[in-house]
Structures are given as structure tokens and as C-alpha cells.
C-alpha positions in Angstrom: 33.5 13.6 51.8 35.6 11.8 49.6 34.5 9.9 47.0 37.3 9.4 44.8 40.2 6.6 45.3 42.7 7.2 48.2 46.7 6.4 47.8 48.0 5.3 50.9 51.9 5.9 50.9 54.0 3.6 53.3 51.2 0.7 52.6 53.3 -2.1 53.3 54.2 -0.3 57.0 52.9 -0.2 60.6 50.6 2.2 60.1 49.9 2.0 56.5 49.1 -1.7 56.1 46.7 -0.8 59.2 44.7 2.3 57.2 44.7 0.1 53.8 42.5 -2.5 55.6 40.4 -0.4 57.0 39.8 1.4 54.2 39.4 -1.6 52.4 37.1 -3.2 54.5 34.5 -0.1 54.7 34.3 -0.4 50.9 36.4 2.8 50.0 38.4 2.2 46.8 42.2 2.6 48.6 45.2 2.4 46.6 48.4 0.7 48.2 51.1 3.6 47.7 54.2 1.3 47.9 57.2 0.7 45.1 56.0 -2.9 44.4 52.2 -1.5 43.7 51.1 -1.2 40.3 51.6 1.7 39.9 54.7 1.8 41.9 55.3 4.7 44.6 58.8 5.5 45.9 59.5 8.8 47.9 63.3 8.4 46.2 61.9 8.2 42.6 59.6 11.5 41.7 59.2 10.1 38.4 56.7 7.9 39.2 54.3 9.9 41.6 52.4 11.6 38.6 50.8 8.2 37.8 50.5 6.9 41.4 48.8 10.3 42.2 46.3 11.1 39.2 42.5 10.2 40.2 43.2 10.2 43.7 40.9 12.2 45.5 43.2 11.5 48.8 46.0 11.0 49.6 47.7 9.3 53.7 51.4 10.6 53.5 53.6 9.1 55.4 57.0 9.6 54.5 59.7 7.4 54.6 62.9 7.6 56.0 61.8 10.3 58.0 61.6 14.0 57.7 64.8 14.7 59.2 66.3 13.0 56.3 68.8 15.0 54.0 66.2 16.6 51.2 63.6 15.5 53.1 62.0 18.6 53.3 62.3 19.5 49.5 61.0 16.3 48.7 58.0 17.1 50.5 57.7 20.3 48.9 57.8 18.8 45.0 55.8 15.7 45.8 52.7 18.7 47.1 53.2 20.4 44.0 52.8 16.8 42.0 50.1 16.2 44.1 48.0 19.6 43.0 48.7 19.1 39.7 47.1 15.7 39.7 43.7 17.2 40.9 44.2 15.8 44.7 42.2 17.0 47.2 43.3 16.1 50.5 46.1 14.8 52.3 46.2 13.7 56.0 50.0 13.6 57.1 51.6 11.1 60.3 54.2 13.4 62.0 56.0 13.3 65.4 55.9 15.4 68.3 58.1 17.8 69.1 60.7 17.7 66.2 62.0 20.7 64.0 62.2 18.9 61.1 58.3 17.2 61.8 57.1 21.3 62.3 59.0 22.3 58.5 57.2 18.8 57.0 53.8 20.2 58.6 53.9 23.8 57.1 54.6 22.2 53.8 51.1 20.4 54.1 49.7 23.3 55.7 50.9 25.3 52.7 50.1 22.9 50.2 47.2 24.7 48.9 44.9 21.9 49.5 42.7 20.6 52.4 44.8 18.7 54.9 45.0 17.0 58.5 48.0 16.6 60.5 48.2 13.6 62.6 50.7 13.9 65.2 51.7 10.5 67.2 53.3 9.9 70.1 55.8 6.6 70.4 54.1 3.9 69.2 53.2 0.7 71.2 53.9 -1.8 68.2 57.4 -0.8 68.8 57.5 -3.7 71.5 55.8 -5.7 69.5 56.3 -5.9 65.8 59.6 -3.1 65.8 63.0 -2.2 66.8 62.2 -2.9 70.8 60.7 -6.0 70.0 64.3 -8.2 70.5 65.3 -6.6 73.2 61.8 -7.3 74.7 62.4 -10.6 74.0 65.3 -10.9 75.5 64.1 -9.2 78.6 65.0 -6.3 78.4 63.7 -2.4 77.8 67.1 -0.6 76.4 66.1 3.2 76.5 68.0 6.8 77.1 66.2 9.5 79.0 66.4 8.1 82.0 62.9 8.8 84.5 61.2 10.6 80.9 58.0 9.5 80.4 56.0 8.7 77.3 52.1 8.7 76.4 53.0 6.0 74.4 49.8 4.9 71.6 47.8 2.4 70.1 48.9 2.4 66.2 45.4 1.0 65.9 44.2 4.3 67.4 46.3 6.3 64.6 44.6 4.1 61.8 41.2 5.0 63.3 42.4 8.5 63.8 43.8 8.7 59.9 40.8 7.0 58.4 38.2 9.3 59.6 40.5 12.4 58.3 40.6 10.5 54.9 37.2 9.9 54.7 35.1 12.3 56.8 33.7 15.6 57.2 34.9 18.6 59.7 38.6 17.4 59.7 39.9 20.4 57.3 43.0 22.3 59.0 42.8 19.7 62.0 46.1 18.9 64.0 45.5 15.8 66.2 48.1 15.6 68.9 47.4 11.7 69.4 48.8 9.8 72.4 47.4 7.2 74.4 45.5 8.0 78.3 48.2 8.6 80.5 52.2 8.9 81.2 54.4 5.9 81.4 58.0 5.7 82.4 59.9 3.0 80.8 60.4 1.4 84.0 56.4 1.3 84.3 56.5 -0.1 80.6 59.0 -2.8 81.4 56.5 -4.0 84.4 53.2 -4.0 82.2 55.1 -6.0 79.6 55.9 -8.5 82.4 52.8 -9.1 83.5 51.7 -9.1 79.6 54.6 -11.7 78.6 53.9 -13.6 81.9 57.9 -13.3 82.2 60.4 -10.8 83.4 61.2 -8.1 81.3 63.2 -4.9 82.9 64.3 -1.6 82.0 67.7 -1.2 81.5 68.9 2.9 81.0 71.6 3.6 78.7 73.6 6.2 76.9 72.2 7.9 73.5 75.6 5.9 72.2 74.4 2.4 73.4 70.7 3.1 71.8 72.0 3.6 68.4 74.4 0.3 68.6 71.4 -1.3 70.1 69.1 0.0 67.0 71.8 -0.4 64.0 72.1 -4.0 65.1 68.6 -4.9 64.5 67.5 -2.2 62.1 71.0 -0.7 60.3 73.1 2.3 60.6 70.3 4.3 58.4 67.7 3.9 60.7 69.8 4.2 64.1 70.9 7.7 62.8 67.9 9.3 62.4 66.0 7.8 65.3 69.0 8.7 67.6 68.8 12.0 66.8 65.2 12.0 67.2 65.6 10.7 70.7 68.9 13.6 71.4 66.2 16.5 70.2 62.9 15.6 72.1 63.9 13.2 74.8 63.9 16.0 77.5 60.2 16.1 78.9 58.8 18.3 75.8 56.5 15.3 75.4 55.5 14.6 78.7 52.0 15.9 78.0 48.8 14.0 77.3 47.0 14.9 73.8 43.4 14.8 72.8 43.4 14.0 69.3 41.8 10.7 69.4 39.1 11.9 71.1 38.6 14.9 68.9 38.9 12.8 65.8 36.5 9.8 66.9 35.2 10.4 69.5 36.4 8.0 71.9 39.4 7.9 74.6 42.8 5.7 73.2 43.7 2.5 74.5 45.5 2.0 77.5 49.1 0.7 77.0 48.3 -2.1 79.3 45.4 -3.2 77.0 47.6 -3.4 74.0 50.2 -5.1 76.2 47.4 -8.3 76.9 46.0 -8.1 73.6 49.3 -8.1 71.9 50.4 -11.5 74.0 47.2 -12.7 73.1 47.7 -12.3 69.4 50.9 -14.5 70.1 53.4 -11.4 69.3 55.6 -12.7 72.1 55.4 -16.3 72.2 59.1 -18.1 72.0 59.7 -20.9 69.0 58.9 -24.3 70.4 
């Protein structure tokens, strides 16, 4: 168990802002690991992870841009050395499935010298709703490559469950959770349970790897389209057409259907147009 404060890098993020709450509201003494916290934390800026990182006891890394980012890897490497240093004991690590760049970031935990959990997600749902796909779902539409590929996509909710117990618990040393939610959806399928969610029509619309990144660098710049396109070129070929049981093994309990976060989503008014 951990009883010393946690840093949660990425706070201010999908997943982060999640685990920070939770943390939060079960009394644990969670630091918001972010380059407006006091102190600040900034992947780009080593200089100031010593302070961020000394008392921590734990540490949620989720590293931004991504790890396929130039020096991303290296980065990695110096911040696990700062981290040791600093008398941190565990870090519980977000990665994707079925990237080459995700499996270096993972043996750099793995070889980190200190306890660890790897948390590896599938797409998240919350892209519909609160990310890049949440325009064009607006608009009607599901843009995607990959044409009939289909996705376990997830619950971020699930993740932050998933990540706080491997902060916080016991028996989750050396764990890799391959999290994805119940079942396979093609983005057709997607398209129709957003319908029915949205209580208007919303259809998938296949296009090229060339039209996704001009679709994401116009709502979420030329940065982010790179690396997300290249993403999508590497692992949108079936790899991760497979369900995983990480949730389960992690707390216990199935993930949430895609349809469920679809209805609860709408509820919570994530697709209601501007009077």
C-alpha cells in the first residue's frame, strides 16, 4: 500500500483530471502533476521534475505528446532515473495497444528499477464526446480510416478505476492490464449507437489516412494529426481486434458497454446543440 502522496502527470487531461478526483475523493493525498501546479510539472522541462517528484510515494505517468514523439523515449528514460532518485516507489504507466514506440516506453518502466503497472487502453470512448471526434460527431458524422476494423473501444472511467487501484492497492506489482471495453465495434456500429444516443443521425463516413489527418489538424493542429496518424498507419490493420481482460483483473468487474457510455454521455448533455 501506499501511503505517501501520489503525482498525477497529465492532471489537467482525460484521464488524469479523472484519477485526481478519485484519488481525491477517497482521501489519498494526490498531487496534480501539470505545468501550472505548484510545483510545476512539464515533460519538456526536466529541471523541474526533482521538486515535483521528491516525497512522492507514487507516481500515474502519462506522457504527453505521445511516446512516438522525437526523444520521447530518452525522456522517459531520464525522468525514471529522476524518479529513483527522489525515493519513488511506484509508477502505474497509460500506454497503447499495439505500438512500437508504446512496447520501448513500457520496458523503460519495466526497467525502471522500481515497482510498476502498465495500463494498456484501447481507443477511448470520450473521443466522441469531449475529443478530436467530438465535431465531427456533431456534425453527423464518424470520419475514420480502416475501413470494416473494429475496435473494443473503452470507458476512460474504467481506465481511472483501473489506474487508481494500481496506485493505491496491493497485488498489482509487474501487472500489464490490456484494458478494452466488452466487445468489438465497427465504426459503422459506433455511428448507429451514437444515433440512437444523440436521438439524431450520425453516420460513418470512411476515408483515406490523408483525409484523417486534415480532419484532425483542423480541430486539434498539425502536432497532434502527426502522431495520431501515424498511430492509426501502424495498428489500424486488425492487431487490435481482440478483447482484453484487464478491467476485470484489476477490479474486479466487466467494463462498460460502449452503448452505456453513449446514453450516459447524452445524458450528461455532452451532445446537446446551443439554443
Amino acid at each position: 500500500m501506499i501511503s505517501k502522496p501520489i503525482l498525477i502527470t497529465g492532471a489537467t487531461g482525460k484521464t488524469g483530471s479523472r484519477v485526481l478526483a478519485r484519488l481525491k475523493a477517497a482521501g489519498h493525498d494526490a498531487r496534480s502533476g501539470s505545468r501550472k501546479a505548484q510545483p510545476p510539472f512539464d515533460w519538456d522541462d526536466p529541471t523541474k521534475w526533482e521538486k515535483a517528484l521528491r516525497g512522492m510515494g507514487a507516481v500515474y505517468v502519462n506522457y504527453h505528446p505521445d511516446y512516438a514523439s522525437p526523444g520521447a523515449i530518452e525522456n522517459l528514460t531520464r525522468f525514471t532515473r529522476v524518479a529513483v532518485s527522489c525515493g519513488v516507489e511506484r509508477l502505474v504507466i497509460l500506454t497503447g495497444r499495439g505500438e512500437h514506440h508504446v512496447q520501448l516506453g513500457e520496458e523503460v518502466i519495466a526497467k525502471s528499477g522500481l515497482d510498476f503497472t502498465i495500463v494498456r487502453s484501447a481507443w477511448f470512448a470520450q473521443n466522441f464526446s469531449e475529443g478530436s471526434l467530438w465535431e465531427p460527431a456533431m456534425e453527423g458524422v464518424v470520419p475514420m480510416p480502416g475501413g470494416d476494423l473494429e475496435e473494443p473501444i473503452i470507458d476512460i472511467d474504467d481506465l481511472a478505476d483501473v489506474i487508481v487501484a494500481a496506485l493505491t492497492g496491493a497485488g498489482h506489482s509487474g501487472e500489464t492490464y490490456e484494458c478494452t471495453g466488452p466487445r468489438l465495434l465497427g465504426f459503422a456500429e459506433v455511428a448507429d449507437i451514437l444515433s440512437g444516443a444523440m436521438g439524431r443521425r450520425v453516420d460513418y463516413l470512411p476515408i483515406s489516412f490523408e483525409d484523417f489527418h486534415a480532419e484532425l489538424e483542423a480541430t486539434s493542429g498539425t502536432v497532434f494529426a502527426d502522431i495520431v496518424t501515424s498511430i492509426a498507419r501502424e495498428t489500424f490493420d486488425g492487431r487490435n481486434a481482440k478483447i482484453g481482460d484487464g478491467v476485470m483483473r484489476a477490479i474486479g468487474r466487466a467494463p462498460r458497454d460502449f452503448t452505456e457510455f453513449a446514453q450516459a454521455a447524452a445524458a450528461a448533455g455532452k451532445w446537446a446543440k446551443a439554443a
